[in-house]
C-alpha positions as CSV (number, residue, x, y, z in Angstrom):
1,X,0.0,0.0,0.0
2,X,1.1,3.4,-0.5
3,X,0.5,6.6,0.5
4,X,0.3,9.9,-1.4
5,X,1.6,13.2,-0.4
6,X,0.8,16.7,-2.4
7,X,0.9,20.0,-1.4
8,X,-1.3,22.3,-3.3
9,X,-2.3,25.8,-4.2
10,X,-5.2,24.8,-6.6
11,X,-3.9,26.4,-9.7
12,X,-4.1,23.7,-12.1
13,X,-7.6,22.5,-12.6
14,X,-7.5,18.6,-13.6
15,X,-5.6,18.0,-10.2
16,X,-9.0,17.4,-8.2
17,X,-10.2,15.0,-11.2
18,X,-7.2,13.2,-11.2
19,X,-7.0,12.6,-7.1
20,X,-10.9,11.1,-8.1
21,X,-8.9,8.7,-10.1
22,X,-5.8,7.9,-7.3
23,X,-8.1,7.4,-4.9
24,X,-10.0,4.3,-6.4
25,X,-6.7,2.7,-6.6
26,X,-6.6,-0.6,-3.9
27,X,-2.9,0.1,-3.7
28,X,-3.2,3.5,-2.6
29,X,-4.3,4.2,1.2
30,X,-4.5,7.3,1.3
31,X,-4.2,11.2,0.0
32,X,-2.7,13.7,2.3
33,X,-3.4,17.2,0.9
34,X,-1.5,19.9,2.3
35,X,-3.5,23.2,1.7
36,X,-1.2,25.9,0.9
37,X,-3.9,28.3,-0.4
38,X,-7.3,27.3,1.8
39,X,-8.9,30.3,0.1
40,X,-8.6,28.7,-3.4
41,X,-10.2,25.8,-2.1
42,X,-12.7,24.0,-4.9
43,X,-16.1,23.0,-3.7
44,X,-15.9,19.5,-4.3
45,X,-17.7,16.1,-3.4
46,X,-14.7,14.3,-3.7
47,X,-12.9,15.7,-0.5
48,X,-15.3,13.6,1.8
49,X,-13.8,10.7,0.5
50,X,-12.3,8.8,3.4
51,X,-9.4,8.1,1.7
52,X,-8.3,11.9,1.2
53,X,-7.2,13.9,4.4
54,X,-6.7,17.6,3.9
55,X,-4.4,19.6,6.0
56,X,-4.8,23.0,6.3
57,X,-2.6,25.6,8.6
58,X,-4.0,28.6,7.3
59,X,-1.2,30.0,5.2
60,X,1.3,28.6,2.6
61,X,3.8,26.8,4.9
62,X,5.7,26.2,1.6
63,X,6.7,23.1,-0.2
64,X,9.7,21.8,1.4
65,X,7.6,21.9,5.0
66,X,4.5,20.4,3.6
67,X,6.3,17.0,2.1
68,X,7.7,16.8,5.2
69,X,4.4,17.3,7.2
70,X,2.6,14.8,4.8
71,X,5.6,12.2,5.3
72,X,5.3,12.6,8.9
73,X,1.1,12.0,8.9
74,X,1.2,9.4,6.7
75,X,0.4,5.5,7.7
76,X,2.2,3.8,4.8
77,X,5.8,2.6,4.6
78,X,6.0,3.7,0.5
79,X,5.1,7.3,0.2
80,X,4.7,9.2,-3.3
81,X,5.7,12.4,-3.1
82,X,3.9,14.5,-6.1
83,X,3.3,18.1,-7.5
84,X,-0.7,19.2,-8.2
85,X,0.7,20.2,-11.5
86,X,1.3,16.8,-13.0
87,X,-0.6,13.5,-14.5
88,X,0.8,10.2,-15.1
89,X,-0.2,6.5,-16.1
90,X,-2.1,5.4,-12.8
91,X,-0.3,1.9,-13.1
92,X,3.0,3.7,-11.7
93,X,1.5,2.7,-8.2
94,X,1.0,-0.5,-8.5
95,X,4.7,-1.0,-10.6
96,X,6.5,0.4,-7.5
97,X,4.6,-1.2,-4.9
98,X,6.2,-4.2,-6.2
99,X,9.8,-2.3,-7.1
100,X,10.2,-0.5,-3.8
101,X,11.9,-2.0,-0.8
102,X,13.7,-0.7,2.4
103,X,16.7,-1.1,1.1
104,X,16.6,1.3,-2.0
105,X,16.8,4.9,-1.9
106,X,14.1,7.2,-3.7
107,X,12.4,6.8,-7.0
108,X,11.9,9.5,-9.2
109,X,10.5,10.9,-12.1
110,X,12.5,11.1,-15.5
111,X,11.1,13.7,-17.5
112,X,12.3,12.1,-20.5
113,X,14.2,15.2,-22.3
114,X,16.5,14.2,-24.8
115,X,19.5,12.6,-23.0
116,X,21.7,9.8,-24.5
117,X,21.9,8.2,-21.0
118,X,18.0,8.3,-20.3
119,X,15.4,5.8,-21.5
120,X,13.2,7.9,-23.8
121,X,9.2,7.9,-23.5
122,X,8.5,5.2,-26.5
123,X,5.7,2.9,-25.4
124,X,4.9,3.5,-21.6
125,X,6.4,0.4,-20.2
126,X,7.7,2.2,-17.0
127,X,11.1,1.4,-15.9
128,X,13.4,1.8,-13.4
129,X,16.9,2.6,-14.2
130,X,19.4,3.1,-11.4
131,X,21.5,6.1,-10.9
132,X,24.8,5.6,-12.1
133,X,26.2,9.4,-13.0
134,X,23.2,10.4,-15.7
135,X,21.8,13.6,-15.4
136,X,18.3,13.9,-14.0
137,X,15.5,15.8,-15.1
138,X,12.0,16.5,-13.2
139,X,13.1,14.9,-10.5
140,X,11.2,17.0,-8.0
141,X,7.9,16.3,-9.6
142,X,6.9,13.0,-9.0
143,X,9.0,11.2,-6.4
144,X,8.1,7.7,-4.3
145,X,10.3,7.3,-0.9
146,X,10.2,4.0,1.7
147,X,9.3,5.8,5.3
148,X,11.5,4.0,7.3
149,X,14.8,5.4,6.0
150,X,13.1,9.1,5.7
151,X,14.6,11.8,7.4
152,X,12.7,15.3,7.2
153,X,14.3,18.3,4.7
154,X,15.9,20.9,7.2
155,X,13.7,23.5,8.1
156,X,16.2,26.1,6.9
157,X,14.6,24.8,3.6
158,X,11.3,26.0,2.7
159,X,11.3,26.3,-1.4
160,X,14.1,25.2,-2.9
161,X,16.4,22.3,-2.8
162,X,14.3,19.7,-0.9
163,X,13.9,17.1,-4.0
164,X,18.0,17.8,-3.7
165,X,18.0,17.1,-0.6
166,X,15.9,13.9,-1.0
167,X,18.1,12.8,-3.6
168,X,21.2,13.7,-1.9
169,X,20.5,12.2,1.2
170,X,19.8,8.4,0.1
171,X,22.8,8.5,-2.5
172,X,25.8,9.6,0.5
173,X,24.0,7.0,3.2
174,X,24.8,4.3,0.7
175,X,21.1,3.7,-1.0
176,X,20.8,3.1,-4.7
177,X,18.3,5.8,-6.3
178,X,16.1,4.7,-8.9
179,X,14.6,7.0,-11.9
180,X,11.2,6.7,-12.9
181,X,11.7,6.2,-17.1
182,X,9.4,5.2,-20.3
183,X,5.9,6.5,-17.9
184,X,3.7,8.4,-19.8
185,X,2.6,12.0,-18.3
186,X,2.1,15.7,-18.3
187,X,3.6,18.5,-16.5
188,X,2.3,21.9,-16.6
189,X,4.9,23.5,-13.9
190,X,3.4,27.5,-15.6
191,X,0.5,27.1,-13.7
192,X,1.3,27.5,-10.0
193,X,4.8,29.4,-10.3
194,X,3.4,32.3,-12.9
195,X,0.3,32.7,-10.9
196,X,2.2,33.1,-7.1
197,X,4.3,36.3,-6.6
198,X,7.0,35.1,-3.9
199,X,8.4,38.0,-2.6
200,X,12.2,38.6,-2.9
201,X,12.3,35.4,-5.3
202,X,15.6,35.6,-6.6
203,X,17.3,36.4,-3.0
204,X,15.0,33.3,-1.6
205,X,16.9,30.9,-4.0
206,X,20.4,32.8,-3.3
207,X,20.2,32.0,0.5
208,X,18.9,28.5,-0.4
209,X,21.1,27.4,-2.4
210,X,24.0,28.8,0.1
211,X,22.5,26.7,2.9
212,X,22.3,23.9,1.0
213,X,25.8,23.6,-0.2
214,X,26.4,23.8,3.5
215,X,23.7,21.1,3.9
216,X,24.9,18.9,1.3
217,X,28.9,19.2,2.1
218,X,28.0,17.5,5.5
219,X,26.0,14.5,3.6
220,X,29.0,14.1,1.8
221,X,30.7,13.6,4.8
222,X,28.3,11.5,6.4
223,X,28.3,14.2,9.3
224,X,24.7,15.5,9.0
């Protein structure tokens, strides 16, 4: 069984129709929504489901704080980690419910841009090819983790850097990461970042990257 965790702001209008579909999947548990813009909110049937919980604080705690919120809440050992911004072939689930052990690192998505050293989109088989050096595209987007080796992105991390992080912190502990190739899906990223104005933007992403070179020097290190 799984459990799914996605913070939202609402801005991309199939994401409530495609939870509907998630949710009648017998592999998946459960949908944690984190509500990062409750007045955005869509009146919808669908929320009294019992299988979606929806988590609001009454602000936008940010991205990096809501996966790890959601991580903490949820009941299941595998935990998929997705944007509100993206579809994908619903058989995914049940591929790495079977894949995914404790002893792997993280699973994520391939976004399937041309690469030599990346299996291109050709007939939606879904594989999983482990990291060995290739570059890594979309990573952030769609991402499936196993609880028990999960340890929360720092809190000096609200934005940026947490798929990093994610990655980062599996690879220098000694896990194998796994990408997410050949799946058919959509991404639409436009929607929520041209439609949300975060204030001093570009100074945000200065100060995160610098903390998490700091962050990530110590993984290498095995010292954080």
């Amino acid at each position: 069984m799984i459990s799914v965790v996605v913070p939202t702001m609402w801005r991309y209008e199939p994401f409530p129709e495609f939870v509907s579909y998630i949710v009648k999947l017998d592999v998946v548990k459960e949908v944690i929504i984190i509500n990062n813009d409750y007045e955005k909110t869509p009146n919808n049937s669908l929320w009294s489901n019992p299988k979606i919980k929806i988590y609001s604080f009454g602000r936008n705690i940010y991205v990096n704080p809501a996966w790890n919120f959601g991580i903490d809440t949820s009941t299941e050992d595998r935990v998929c980690i997705m944007n509100d911004d993206i579809t994908f072939d619903l058989k995914l689930f049940y591929k790495v419910d079977e894949f995914l052990t404790d002893d792997m690192g993280s699973l994520g998505l391939n976004s399937n841009l041309p690469d030599p050293n990346l299996t291109p989109t050709s007939n939606g088989s879904i594989v999983f090819d482990p990291y060995v050096g290739q570059r890594c595209f979309g990573w952030g987007n769609l991402m499936f983790i196993h609880k028990k080796h999960w340890r929360p992105i720092p809190s000096d991390l609200n934005i940026w850097y947490g798929d990093n992080y994610i990655f980062d912190y599996y690879f220098f502990n000694g896990y194998t990461n796994y990408f997410i190739s050949n799946l058919f899906h959509f991404h639409d990223p436009a929607k929520t970042s041209a439609s949300v104005i975060i204030e001093r933007r570009e100074e945000i992403i200065a100060e995160e990257h610098a903390k998490y070179q700091q962050i990530k020097q110590k993984l290498m290190s095995r010292t954080y």
